[in-house]
TIVO-2410 file (N, C-alpha, C; in nm, 3 decimals):
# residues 121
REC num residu      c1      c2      c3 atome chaine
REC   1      X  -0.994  -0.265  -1.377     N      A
REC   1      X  -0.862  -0.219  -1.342    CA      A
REC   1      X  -0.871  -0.129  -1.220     C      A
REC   2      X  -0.758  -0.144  -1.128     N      A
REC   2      X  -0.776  -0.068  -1.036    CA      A
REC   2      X  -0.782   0.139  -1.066     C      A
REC   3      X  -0.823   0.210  -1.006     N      A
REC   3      X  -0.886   0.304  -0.996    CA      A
REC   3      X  -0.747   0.374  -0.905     C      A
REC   4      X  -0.774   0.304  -0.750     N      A
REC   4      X  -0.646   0.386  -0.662    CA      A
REC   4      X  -0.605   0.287  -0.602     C      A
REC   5      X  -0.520   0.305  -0.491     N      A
REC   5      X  -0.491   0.246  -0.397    CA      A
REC   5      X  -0.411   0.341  -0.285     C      A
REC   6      X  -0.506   0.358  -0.214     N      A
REC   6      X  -0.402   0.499  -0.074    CA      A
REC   6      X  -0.390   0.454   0.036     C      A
REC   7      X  -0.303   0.437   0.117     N      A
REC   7      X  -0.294   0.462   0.260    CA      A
REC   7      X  -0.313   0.558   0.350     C      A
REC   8      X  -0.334   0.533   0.447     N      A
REC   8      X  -0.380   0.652   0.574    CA      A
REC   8      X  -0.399   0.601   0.692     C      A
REC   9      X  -0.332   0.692   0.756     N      A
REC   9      X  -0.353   0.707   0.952    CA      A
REC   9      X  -0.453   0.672   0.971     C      A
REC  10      X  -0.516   0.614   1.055     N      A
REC  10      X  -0.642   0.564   1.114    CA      A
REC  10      X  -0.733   0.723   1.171     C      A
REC  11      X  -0.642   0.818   1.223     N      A
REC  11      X  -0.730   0.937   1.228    CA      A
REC  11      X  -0.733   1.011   1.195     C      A
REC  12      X  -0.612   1.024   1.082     N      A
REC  12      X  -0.603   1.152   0.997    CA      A
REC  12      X  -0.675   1.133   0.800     C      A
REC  13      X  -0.698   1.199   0.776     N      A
REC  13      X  -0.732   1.171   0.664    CA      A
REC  13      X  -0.717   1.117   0.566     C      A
REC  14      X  -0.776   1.036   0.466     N      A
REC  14      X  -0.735   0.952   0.379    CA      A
REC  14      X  -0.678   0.977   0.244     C      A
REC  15      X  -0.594   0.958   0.264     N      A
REC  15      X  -0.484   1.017   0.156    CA      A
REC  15      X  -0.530   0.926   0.018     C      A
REC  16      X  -0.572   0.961  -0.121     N      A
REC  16      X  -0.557   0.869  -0.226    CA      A
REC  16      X  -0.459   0.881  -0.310     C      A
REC  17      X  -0.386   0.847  -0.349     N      A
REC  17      X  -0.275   0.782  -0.465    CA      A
REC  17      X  -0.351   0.756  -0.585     C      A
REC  18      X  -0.337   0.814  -0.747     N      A
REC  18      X  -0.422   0.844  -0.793    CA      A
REC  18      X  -0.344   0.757  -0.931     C      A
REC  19      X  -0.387   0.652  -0.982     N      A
REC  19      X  -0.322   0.540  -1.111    CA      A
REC  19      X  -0.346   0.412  -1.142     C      A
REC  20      X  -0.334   0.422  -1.252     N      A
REC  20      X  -0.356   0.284  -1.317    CA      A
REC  20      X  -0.247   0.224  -1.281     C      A
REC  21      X  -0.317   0.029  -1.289     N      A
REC  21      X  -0.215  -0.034  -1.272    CA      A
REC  21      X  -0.238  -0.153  -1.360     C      A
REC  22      X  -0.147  -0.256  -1.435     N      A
REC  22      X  -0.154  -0.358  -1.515    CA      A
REC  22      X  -0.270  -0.462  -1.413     C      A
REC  23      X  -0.290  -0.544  -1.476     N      A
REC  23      X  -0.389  -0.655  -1.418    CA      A
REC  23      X  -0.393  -0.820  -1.473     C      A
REC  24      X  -0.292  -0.864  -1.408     N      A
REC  24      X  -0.244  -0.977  -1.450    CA      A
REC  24      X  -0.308  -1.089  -1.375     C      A
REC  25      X  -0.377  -1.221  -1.478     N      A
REC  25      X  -0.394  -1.354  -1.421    CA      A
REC  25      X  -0.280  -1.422  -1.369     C      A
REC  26      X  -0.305  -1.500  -1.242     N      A
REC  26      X  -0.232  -1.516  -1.183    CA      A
REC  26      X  -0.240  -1.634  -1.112     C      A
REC  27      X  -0.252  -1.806  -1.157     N      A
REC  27      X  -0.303  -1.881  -1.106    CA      A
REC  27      X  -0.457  -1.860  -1.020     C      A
REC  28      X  -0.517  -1.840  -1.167     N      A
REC  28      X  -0.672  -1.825  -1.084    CA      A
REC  28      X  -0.713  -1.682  -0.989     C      A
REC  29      X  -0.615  -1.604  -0.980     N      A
REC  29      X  -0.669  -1.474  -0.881    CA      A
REC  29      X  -0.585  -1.382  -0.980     C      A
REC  30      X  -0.612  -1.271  -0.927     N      A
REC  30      X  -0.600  -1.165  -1.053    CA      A
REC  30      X  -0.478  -1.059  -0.969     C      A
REC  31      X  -0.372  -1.044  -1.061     N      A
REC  31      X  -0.290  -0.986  -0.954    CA      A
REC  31      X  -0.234  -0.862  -0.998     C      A
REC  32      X  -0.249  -0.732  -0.968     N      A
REC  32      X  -0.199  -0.562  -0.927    CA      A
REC  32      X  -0.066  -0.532  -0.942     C      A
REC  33      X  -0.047  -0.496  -1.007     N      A
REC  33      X   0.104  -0.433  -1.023    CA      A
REC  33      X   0.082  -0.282  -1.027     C      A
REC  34      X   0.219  -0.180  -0.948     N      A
REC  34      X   0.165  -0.067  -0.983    CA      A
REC  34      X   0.362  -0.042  -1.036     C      A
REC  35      X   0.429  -0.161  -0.975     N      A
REC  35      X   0.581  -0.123  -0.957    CA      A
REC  35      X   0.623  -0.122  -1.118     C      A
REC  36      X   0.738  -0.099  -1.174     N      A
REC  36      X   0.818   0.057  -1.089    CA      A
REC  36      X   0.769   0.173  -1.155     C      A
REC  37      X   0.625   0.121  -1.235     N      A
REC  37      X   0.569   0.254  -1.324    CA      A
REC  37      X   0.500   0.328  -1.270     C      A
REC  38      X   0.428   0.306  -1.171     N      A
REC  38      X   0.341   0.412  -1.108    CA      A
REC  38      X   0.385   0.402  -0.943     C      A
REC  39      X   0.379   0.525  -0.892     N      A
REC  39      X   0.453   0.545  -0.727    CA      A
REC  39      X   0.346   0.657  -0.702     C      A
REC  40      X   0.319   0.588  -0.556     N      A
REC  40      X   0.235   0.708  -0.470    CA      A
REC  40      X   0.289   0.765  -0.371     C      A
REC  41      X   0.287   0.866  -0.252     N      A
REC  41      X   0.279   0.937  -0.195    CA      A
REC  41      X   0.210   0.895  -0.086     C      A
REC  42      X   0.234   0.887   0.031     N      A
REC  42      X   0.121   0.878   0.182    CA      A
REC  42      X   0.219   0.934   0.269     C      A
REC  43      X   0.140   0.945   0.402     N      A
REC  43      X   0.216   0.980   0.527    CA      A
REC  43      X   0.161   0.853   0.625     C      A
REC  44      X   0.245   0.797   0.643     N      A
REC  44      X   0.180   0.656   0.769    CA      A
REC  44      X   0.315   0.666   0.882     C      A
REC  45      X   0.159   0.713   0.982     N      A
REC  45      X   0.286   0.684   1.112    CA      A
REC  45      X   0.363   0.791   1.124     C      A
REC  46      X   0.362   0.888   1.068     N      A
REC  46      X   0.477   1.023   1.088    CA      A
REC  46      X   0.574   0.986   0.952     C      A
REC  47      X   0.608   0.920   0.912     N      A
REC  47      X   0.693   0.922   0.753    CA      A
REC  47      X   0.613   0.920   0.662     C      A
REC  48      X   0.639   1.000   0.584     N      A
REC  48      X   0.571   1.030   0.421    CA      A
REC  48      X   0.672   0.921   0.366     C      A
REC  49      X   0.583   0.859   0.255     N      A
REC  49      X   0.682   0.772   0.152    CA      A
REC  49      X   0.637   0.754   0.054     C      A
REC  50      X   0.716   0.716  -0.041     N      A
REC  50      X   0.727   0.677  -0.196    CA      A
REC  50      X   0.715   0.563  -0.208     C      A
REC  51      X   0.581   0.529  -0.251     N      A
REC  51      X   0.614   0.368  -0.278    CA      A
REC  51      X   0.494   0.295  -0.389     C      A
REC  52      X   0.566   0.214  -0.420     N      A
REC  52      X   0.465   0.128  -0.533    CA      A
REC  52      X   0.445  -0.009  -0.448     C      A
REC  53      X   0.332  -0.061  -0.520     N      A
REC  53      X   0.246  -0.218  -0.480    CA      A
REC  53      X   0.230  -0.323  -0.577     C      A
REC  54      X   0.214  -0.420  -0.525     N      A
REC  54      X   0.140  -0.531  -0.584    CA      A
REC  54      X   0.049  -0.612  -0.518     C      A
REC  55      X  -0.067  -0.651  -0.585     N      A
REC  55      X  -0.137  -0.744  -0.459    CA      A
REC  55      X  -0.187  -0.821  -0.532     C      A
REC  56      X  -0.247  -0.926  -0.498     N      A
REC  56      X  -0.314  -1.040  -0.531    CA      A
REC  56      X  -0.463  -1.065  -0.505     C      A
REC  57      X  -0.530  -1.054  -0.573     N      A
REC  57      X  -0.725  -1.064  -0.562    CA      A
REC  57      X  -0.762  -1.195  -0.595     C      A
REC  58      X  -0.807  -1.293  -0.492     N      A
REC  58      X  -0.870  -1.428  -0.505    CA      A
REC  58      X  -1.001  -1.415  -0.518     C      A
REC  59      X  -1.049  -1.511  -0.623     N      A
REC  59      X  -1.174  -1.522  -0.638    CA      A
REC  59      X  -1.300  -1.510  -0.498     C      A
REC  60      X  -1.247  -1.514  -0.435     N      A
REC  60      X  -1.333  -1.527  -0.293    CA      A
REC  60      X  -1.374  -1.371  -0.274     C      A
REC  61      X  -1.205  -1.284  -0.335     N      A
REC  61      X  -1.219  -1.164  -0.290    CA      A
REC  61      X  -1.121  -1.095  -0.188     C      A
REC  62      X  -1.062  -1.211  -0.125     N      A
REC  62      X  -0.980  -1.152  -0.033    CA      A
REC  62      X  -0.841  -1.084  -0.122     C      A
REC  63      X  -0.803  -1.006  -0.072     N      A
REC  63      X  -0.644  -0.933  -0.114    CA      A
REC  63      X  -0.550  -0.943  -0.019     C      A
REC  64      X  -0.430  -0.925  -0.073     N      A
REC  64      X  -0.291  -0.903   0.009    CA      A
REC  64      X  -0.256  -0.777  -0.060     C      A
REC  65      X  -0.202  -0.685  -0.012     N      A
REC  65      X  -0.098  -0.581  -0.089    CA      A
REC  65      X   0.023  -0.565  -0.073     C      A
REC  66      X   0.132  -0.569  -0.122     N      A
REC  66      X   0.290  -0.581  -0.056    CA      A
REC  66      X   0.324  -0.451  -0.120     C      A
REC  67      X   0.360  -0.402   0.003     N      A
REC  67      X   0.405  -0.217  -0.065    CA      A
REC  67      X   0.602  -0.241  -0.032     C      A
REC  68      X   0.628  -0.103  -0.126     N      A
REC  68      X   0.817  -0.104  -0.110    CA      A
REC  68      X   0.781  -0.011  -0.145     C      A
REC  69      X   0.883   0.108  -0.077     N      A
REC  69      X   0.913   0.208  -0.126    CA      A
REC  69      X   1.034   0.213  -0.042     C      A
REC  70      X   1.072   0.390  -0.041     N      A
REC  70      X   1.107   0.507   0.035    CA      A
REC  70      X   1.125   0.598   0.134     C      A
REC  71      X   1.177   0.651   0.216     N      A
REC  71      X   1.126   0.757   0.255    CA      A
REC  71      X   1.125   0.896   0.204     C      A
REC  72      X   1.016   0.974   0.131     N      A
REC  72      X   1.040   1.112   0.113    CA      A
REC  72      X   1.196   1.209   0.089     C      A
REC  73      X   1.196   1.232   0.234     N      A
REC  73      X   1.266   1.274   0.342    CA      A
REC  73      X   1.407   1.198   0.394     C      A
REC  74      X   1.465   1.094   0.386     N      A
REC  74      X   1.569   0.999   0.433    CA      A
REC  74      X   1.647   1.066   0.611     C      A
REC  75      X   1.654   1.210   0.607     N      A
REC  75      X   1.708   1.262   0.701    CA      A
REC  75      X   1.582   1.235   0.824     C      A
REC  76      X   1.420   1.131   0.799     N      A
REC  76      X   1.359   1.130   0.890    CA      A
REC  76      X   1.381   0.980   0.930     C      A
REC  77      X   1.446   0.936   0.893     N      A
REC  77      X   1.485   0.754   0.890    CA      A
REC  77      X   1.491   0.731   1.094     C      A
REC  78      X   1.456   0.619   1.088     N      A
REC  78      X   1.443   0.568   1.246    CA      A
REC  78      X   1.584   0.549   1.287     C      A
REC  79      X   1.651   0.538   1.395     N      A
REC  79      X   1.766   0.509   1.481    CA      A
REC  79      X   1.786   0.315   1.459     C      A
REC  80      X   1.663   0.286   1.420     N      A
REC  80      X   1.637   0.120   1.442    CA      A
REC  80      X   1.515   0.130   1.363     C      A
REC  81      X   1.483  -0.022   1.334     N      A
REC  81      X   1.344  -0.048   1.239    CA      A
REC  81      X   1.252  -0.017   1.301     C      A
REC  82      X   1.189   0.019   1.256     N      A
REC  82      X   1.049   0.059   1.313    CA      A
REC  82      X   0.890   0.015   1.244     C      A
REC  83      X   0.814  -0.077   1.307     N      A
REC  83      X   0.717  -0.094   1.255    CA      A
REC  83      X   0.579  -0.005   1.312     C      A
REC  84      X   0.483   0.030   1.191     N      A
REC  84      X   0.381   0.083   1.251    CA      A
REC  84      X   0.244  -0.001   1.180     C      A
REC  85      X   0.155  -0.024   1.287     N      A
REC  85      X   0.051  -0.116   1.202    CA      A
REC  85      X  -0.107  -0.037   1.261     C      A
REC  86      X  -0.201  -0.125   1.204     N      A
REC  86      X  -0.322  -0.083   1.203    CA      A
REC  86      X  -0.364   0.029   1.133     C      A
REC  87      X  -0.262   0.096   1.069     N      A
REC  87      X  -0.291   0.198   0.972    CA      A
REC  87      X  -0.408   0.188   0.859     C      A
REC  88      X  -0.497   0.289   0.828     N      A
REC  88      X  -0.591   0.192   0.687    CA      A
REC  88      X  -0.580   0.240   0.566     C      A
REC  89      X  -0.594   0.134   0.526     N      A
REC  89      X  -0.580   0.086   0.386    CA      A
REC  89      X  -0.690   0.077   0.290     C      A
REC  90      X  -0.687   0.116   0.163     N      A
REC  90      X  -0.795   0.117   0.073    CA      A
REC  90      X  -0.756   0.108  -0.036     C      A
REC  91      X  -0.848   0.044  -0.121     N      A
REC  91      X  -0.848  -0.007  -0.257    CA      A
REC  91      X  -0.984  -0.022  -0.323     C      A
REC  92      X  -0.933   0.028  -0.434     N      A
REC  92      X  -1.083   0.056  -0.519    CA      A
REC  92      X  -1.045  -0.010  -0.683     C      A
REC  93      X  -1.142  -0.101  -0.701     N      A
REC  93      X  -1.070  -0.181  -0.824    CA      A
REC  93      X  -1.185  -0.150  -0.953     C      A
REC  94      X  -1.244   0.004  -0.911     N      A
REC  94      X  -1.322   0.065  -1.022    CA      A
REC  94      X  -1.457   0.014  -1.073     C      A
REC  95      X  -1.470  -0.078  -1.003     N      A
REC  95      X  -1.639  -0.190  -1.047    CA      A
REC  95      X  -1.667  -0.165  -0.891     C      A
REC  96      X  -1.724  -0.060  -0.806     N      A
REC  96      X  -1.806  -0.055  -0.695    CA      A
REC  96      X  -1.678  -0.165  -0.596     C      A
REC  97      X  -1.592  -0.263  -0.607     N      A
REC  97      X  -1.541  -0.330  -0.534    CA      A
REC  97      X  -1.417  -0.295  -0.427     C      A
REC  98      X  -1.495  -0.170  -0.368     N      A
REC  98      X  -1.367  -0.092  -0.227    CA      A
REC  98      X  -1.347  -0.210  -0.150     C      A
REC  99      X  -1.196  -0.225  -0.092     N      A
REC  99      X  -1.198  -0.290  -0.024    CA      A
REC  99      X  -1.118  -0.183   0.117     C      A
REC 100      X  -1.152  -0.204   0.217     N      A
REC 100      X  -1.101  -0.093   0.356    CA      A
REC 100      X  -1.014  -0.209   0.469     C      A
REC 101      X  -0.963  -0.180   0.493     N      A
REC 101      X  -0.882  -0.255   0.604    CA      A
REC 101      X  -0.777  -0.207   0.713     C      A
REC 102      X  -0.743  -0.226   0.833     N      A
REC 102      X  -0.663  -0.197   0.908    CA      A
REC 102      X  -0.559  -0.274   0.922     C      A
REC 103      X  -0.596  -0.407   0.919     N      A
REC 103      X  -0.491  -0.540   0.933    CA      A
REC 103      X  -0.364  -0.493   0.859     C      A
REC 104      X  -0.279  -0.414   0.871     N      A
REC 104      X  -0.152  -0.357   0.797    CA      A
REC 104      X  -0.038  -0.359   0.893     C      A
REC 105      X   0.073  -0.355   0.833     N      A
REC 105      X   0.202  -0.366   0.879    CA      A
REC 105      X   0.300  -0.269   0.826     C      A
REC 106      X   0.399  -0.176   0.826     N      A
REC 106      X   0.439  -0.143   0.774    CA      A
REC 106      X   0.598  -0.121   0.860     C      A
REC 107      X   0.717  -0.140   0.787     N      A
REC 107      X   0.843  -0.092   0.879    CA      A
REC 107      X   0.958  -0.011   0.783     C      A
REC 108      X   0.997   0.027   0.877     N      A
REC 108      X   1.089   0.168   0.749    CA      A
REC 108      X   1.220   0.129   0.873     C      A
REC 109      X   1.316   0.074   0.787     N      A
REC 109      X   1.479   0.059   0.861    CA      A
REC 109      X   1.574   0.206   0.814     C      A
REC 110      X   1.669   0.178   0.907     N      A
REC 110      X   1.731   0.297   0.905    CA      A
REC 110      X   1.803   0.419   0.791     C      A
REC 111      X   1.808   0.291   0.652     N      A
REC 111      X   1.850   0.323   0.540    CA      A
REC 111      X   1.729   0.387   0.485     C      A
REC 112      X   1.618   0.387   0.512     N      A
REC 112      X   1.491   0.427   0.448    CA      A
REC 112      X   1.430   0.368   0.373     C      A
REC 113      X   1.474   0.294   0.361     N      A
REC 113      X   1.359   0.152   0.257    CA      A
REC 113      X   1.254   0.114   0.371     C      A
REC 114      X   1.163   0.117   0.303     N      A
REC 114      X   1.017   0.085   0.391    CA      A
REC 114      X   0.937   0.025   0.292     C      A
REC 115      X   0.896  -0.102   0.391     N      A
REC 115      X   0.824  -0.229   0.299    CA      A
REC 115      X   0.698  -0.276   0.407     C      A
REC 116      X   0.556  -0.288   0.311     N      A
REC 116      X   0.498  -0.312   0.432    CA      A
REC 116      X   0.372  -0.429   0.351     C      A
REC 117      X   0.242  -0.506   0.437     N      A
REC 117      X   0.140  -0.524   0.382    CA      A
REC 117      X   0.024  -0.512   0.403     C      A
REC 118      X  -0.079  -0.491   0.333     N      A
REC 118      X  -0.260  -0.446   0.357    CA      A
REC 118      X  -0.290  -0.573   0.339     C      A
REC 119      X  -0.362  -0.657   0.498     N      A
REC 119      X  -0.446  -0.749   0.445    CA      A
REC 119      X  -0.581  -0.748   0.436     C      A
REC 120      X  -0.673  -0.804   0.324     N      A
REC 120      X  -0.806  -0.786   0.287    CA      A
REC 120      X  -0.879  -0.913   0.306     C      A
REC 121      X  -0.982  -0.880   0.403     N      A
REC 121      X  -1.043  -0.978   0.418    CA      A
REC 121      X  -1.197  -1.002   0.353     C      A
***
């Protein structure tokens, strides 16, 4: 079962998000839920947000993570959508198996819903 899953700025420090999450088969790959029971905390890009995940682990190993949340804050919401990427990403699924990545996307629209994904290669 997963251990954490945190986001973080590429030069600021790595923030961890600290919870269990269910661990569901899933046509052959094993798939992460953290929604709507467990919610973390990060700062990516200048917005702090609230948000829960799900991702998908293929036997190969590779992951996807699809985050939704929040913003914190709402009075910090963009003028227009705004995407920020290359941010990194980490996941620890408690058996030595970290996975680290930059390949991320993330966009927060003006209402403050911000939805983004970690890809794992």
């Amino acid at each position: 079962m997963r251990k954490y899953f945190a986001l973080a700025a590429v030069i600021a420090a790595v923030g961890v998000g600290l919870g269990a999450s269910q661990a569901i088969a899933d046509n052959g790959a094993l798939r992460y839920v953290s929604c709507p029971d467990t919610t973390f905390t990060d700062t990516v890009g200048g917005f702090t947000i609230n948000y829960c995940f799900q991702d998908v682990v293929t036997s190969s190993g590779n992951a996807n993570a699809l985050l939704s949340g929040v913003l914190v804050d709402p009075s910090t919401a963009p003028s227009k959508a705004t995407t920020v990427a290359g941010f990194g990403c980490i996941a620890d699924f408690g058996n030595g198996g970290v996975l680290i990545t930059t390949d991320t996307r993330l966009t927060v629209t003006p209402s403050g819903n911000v939805n983004g994904t970690c890809k794992f290669h």
